[in-house]
N, CA, C and O of each residue as an XYZ file, in Angstrom:
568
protein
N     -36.175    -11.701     15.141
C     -35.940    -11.560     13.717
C     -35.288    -12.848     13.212
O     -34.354    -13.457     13.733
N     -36.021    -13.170     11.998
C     -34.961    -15.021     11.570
C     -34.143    -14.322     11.054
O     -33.972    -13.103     11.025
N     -33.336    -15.649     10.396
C     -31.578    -15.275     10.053
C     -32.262    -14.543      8.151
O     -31.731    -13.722      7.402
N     -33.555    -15.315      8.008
C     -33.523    -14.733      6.400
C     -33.874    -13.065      6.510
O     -33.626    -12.217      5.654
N     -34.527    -12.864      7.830
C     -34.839    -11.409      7.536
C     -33.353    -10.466      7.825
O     -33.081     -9.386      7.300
N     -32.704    -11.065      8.595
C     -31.874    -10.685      9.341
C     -30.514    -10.408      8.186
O     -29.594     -9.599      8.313
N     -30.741    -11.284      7.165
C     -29.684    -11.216      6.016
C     -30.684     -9.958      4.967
O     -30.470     -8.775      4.704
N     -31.382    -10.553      4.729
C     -31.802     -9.445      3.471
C     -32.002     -8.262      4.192
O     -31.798     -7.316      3.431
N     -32.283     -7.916      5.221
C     -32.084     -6.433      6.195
C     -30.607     -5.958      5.377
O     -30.610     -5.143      4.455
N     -29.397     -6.615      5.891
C     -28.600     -6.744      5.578
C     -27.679     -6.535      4.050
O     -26.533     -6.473      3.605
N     -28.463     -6.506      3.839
C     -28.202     -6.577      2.493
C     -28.848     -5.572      1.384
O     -28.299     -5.164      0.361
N     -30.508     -5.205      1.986
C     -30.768     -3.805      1.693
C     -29.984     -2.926      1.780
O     -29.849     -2.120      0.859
N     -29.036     -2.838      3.283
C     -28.426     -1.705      3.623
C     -27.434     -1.367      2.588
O     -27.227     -0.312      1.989
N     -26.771     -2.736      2.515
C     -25.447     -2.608      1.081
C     -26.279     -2.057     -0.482
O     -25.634     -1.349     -1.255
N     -27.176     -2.306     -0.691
C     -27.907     -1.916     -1.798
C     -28.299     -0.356     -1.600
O     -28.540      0.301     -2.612
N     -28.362      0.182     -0.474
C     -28.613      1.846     -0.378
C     -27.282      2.014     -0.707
O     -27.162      2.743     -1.691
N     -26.125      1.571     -0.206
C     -24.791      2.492     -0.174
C     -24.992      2.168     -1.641
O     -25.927      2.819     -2.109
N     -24.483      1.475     -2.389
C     -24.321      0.825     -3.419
C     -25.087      2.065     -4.591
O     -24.459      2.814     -5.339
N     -26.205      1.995     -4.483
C     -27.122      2.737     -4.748
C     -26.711      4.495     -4.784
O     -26.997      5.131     -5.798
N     -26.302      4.912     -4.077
C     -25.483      6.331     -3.532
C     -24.742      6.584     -4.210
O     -24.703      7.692     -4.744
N     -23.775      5.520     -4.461
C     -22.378      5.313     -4.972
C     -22.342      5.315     -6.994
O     -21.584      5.551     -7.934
N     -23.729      4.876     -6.691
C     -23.932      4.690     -8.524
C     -24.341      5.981     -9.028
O     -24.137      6.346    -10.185
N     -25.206      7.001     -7.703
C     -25.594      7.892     -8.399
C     -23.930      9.295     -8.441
O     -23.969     10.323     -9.118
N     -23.015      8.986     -7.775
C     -22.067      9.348     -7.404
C     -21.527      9.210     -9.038
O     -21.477     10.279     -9.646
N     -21.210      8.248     -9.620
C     -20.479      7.796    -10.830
C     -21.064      7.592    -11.905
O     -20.415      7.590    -12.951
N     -22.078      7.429    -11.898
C     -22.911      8.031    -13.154
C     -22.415      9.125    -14.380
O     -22.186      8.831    -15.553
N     -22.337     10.214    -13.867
C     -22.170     11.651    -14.547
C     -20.769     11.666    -14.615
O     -20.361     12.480    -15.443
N     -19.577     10.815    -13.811
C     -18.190     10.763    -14.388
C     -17.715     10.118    -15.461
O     -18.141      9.213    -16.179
N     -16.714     10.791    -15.419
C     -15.768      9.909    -17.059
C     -15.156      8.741    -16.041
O     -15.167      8.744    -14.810
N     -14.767      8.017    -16.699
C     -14.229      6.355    -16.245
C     -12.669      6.625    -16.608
O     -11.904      5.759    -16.183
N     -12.228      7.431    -17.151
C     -11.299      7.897    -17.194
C     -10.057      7.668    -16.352
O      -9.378      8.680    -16.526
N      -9.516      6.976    -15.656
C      -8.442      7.577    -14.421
C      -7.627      8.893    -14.264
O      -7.398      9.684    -13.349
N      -7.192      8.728    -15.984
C      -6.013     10.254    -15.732
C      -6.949     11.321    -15.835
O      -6.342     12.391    -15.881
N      -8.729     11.521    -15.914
C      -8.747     12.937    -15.862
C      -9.663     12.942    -14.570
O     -10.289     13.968    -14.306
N      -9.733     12.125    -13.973
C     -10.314     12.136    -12.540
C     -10.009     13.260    -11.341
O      -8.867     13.362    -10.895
N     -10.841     13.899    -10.964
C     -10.219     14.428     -9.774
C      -9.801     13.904     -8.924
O      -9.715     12.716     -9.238
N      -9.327     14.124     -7.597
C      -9.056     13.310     -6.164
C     -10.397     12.390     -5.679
O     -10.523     11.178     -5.503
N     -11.707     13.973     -5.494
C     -12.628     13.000     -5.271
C     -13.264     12.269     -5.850
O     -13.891     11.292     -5.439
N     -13.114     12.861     -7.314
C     -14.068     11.523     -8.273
C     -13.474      9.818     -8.188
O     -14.058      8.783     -8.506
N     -12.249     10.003     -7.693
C     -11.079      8.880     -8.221
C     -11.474      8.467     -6.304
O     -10.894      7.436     -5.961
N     -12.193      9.024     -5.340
C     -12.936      8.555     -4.244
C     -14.019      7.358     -4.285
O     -14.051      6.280     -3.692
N     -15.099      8.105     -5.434
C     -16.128      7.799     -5.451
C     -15.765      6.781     -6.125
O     -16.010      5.778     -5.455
N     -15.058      6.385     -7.641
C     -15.159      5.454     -8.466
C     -14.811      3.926     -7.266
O     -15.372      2.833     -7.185
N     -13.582      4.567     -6.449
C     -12.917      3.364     -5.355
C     -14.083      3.042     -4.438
O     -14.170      1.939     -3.899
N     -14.902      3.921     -4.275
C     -16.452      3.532     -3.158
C     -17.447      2.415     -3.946
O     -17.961      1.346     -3.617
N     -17.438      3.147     -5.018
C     -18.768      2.179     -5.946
C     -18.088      1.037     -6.147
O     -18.800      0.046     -6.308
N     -16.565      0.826     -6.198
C     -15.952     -0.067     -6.738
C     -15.829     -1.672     -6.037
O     -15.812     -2.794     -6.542
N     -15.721     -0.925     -3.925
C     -16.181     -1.489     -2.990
C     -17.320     -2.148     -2.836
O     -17.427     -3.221     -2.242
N     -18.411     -1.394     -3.483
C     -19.698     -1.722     -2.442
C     -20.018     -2.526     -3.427
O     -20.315     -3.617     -2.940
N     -20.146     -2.534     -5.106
C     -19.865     -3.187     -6.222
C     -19.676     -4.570     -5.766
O     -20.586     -5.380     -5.940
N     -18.543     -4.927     -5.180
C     -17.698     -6.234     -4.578
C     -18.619     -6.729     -3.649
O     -19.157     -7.821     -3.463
N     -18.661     -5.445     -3.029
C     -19.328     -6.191     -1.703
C     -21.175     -6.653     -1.387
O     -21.724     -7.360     -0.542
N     -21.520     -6.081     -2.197
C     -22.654     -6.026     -2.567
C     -23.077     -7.747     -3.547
O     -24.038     -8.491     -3.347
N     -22.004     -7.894     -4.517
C     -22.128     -8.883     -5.052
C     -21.525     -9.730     -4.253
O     -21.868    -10.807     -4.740
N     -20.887     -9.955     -3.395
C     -20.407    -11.335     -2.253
C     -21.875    -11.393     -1.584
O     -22.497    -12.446     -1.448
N     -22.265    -10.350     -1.254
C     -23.434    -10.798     -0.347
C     -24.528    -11.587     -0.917
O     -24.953    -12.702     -0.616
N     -24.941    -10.600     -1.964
C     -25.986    -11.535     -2.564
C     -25.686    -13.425     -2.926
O     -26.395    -14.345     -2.520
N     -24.476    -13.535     -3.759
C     -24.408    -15.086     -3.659
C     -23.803    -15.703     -2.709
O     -23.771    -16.933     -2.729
N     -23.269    -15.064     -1.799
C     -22.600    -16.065     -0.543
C     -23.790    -16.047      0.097
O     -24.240    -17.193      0.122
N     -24.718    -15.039      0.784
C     -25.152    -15.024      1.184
C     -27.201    -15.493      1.191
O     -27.843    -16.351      1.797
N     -27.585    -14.422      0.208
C     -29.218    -14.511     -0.082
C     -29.104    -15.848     -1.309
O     -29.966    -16.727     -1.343
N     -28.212    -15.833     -2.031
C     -28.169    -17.019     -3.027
C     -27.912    -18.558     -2.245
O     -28.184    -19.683     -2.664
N     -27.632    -18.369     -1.671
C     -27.081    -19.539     -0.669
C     -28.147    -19.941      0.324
O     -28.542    -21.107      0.335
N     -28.493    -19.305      0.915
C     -30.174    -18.963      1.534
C     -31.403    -19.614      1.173
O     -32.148    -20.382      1.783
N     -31.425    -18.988     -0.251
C     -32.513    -19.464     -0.690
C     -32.203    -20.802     -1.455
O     -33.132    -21.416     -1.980
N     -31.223    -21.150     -1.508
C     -30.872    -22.584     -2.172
C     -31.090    -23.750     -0.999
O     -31.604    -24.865     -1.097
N     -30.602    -23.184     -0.044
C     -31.098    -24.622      1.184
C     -32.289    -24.403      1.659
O     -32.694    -25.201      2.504
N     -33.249    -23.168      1.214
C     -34.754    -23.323      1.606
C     -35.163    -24.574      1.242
O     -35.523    -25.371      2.109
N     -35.160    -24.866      0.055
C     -35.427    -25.924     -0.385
C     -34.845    -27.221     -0.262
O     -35.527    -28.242     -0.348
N     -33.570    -27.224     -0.056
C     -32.532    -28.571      0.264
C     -31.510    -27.753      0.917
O     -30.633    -27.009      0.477
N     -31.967    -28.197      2.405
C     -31.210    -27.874      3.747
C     -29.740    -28.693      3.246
O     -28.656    -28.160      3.482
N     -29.794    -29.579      2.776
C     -28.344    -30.346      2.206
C     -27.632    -29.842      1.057
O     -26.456    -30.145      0.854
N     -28.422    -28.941      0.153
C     -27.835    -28.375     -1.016
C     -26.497    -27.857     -0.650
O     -26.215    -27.300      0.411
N     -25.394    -28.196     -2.032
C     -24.156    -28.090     -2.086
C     -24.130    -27.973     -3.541
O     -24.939    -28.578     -4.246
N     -23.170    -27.168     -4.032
C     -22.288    -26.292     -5.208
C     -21.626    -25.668     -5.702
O     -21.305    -24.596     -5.187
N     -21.333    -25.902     -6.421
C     -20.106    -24.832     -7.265
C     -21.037    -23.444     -7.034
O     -22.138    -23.372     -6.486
N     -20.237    -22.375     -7.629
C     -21.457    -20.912     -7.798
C     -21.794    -21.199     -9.087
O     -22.908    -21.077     -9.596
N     -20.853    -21.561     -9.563
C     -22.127    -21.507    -11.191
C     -22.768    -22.336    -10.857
O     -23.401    -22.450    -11.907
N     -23.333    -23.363     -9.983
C     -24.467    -24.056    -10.030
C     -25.269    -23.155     -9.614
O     -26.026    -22.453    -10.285
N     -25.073    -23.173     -8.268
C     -25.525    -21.452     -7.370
C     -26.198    -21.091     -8.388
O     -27.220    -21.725     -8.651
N     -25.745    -19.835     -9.326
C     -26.198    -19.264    -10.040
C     -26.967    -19.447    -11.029
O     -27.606    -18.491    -11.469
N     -27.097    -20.954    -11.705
C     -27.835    -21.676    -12.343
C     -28.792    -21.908    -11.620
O     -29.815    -21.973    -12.301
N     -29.036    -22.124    -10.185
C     -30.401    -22.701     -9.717
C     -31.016    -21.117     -9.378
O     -32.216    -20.919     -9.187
N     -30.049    -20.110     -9.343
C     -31.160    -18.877     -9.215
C     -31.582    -17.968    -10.403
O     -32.313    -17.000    -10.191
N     -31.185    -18.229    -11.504
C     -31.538    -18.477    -12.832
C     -32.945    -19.339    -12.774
O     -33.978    -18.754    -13.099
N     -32.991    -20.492    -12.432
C     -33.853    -21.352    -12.756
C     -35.313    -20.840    -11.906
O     -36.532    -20.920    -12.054
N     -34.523    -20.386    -11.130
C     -35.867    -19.809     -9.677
C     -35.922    -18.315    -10.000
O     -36.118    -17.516     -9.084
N     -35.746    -17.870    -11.355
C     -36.363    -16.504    -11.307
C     -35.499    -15.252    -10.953
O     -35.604    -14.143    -11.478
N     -34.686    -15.598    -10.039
C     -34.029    -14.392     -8.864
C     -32.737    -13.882     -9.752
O     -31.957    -13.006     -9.378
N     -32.681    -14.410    -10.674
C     -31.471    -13.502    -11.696
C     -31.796    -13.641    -13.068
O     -32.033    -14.834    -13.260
N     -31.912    -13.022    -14.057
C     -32.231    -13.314    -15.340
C     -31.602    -14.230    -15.821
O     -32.173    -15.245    -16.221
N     -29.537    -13.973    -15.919
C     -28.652    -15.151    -16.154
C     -27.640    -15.283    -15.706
O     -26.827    -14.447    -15.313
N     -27.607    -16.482    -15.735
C     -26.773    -16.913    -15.057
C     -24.928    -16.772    -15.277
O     -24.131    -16.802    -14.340
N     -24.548    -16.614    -16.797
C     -23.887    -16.145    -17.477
C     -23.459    -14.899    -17.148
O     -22.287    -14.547    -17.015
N     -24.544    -14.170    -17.006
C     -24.210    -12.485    -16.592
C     -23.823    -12.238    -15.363
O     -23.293    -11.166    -15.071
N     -24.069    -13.343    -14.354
C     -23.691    -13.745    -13.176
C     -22.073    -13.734    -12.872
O     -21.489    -13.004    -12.071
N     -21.409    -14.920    -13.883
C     -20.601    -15.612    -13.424
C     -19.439    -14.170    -14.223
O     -18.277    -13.921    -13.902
N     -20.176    -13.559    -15.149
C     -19.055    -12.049    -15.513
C     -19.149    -11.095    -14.592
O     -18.283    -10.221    -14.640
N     -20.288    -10.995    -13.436
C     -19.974    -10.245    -12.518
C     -18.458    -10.212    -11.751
O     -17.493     -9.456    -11.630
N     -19.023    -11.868    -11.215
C     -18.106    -12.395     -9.985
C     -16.510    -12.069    -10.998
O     -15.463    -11.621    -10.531
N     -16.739    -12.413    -12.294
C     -15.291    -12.300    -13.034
C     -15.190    -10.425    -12.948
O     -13.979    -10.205    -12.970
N     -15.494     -9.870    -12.913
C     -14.933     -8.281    -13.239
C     -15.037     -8.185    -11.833
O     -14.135     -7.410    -11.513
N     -15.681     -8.571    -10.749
C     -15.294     -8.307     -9.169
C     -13.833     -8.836     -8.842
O     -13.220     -8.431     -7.854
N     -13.306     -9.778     -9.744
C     -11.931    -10.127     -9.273
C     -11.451     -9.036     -9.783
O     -11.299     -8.060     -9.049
N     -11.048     -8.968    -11.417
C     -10.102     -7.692    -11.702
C     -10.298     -6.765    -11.032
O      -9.270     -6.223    -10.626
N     -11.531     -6.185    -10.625
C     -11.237     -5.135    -10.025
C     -10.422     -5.020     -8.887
O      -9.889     -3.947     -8.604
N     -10.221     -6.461     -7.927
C     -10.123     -6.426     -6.860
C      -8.517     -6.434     -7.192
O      -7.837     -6.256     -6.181
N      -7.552     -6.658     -8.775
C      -6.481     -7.275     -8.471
C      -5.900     -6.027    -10.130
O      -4.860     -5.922    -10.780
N      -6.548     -5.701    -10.150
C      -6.281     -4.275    -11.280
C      -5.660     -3.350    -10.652
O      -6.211     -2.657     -9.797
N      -4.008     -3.183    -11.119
C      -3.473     -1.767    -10.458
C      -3.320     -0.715    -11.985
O      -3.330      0.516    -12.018
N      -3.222     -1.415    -12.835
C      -2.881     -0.362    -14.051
C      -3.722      0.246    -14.695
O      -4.581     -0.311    -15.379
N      -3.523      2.126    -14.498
C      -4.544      2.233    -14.398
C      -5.225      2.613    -16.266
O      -6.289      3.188    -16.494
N      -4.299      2.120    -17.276
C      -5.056      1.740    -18.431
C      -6.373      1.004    -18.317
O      -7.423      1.386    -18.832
N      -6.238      0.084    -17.707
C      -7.326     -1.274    -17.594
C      -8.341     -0.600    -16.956
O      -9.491     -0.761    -17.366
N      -8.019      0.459    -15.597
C      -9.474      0.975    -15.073
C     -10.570      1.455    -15.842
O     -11.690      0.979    -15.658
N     -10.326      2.528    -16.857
C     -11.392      2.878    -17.570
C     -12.176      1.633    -18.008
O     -13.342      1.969    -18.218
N     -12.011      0.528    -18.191
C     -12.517     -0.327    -19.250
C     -13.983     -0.602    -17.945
O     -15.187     -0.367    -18.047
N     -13.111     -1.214    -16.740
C     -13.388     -1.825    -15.519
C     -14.562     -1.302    -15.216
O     -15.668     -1.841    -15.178
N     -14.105      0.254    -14.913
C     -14.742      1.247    -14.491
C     -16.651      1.186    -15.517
O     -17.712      0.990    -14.925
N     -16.580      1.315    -16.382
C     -17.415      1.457    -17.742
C     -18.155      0.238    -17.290
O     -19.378      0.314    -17.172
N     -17.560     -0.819    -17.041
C     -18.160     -2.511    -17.172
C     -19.294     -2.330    -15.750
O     -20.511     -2.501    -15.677
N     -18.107     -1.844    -14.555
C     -19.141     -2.235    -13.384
C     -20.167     -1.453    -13.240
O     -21.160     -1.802    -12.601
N     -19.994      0.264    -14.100
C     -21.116      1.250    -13.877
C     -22.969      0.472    -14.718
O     -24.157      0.593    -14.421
N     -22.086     -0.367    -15.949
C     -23.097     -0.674    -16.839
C     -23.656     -1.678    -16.253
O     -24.563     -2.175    -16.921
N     -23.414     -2.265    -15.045
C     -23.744     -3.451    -14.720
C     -24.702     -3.485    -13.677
O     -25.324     -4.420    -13.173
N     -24.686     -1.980    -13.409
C     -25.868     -2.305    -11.751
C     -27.032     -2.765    -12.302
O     -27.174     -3.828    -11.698
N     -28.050     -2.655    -13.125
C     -29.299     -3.199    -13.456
C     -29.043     -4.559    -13.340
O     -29.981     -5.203    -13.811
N     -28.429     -5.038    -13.038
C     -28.032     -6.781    -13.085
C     -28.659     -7.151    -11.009
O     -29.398     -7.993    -10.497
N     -27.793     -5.918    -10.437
C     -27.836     -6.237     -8.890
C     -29.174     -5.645     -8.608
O     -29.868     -6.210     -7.763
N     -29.717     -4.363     -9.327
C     -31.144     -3.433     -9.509
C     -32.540     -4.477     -9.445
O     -33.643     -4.350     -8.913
N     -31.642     -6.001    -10.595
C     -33.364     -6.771    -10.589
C     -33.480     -7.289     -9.695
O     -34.651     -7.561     -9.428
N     -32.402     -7.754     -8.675
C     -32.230     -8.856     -7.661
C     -33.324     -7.880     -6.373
O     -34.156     -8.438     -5.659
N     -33.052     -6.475     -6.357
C     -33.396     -5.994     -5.294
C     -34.773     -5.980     -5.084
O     -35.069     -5.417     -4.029
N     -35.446     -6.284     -5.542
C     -36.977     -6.766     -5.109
C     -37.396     -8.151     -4.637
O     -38.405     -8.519     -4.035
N     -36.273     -8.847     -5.108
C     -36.731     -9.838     -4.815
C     -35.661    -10.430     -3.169
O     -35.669    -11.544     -2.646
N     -34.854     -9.162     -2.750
C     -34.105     -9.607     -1.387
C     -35.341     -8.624     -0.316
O     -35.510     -8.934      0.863
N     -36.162     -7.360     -1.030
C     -37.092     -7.087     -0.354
C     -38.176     -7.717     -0.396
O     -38.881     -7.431      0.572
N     -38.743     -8.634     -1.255
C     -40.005     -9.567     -0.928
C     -39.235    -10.269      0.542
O     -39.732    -10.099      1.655
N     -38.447    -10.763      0.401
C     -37.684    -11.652      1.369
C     -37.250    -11.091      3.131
O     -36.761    -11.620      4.129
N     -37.779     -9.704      2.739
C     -36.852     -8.895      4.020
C     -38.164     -8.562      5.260
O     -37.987     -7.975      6.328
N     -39.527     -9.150      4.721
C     -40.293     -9.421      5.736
C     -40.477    -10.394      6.072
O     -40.439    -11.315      5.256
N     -40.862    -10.723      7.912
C     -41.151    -12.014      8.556
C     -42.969    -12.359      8.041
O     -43.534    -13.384      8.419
């Protein structure tokens, strides 16, 4: 198996959990104070895979497919994200760089006023990681 199948394998898998997790939080309020135990589970799961899901794709498949072409390629992520903008594999690049920005708060958000907002932002946002996923499965055969 090469390392590209071997990553987007990889990375499907995070897109099923991910995927699980959205249909999990969907039908909840974003709410914190009227959360149950387990809803206030699920929001912290989607909230994870959310993160983790988006590290992979640009550390990883974004990064990938940038030295397909120039084994020497080097960048900032907003370049990153500008050259996968340019190549199709994200609509924008902009919408990109507000991911990676609401993956920090989330990661550094304890109050839980601010969650609802958070909460609302990252649920509205999967169609962003949704378009990418065809194009890490074109990629996930040798």
């Amino acid at each position: 198996m090469s390392i590209k199948v071997s990553i987007c394998t990889k990375i499907l898998k995070a897109f099923s959990a991910f995927e699980r997790s959205l249909t999990k939080v969907t039908p909840l309020a974003s709410d914190p104070t009227s959360l149950t135990l387990d809803e206030e589970e699920h929001w912290e799961a989607y909230c994870l895979r959310f993160a983790r899901l988006q590290d992979l794709l640009v550390k990883r498949f974004f990064r990938l497919l940038a030295t397909e072409d120039d084994p020497a390629w080097s960048g900032s992520v907003r370049d990153l994200l500008n050259l996968m903008e340019k190549k199709s594999i994200i609509a924008s690049s902009h919408d990109w760089m507000a991911l990676r920005e609401l993956r920090n708060q989330m990661a550094h958000e304890y109050e839980e006023s601010a969650l609802q907002a958070l909460y609302e932002r990252a649920r509205d946002s999967a169609p962003l990681f949704l378009y990418v996923k065809d194009k890490v499965s074109e990629n996930a055969t040798p």
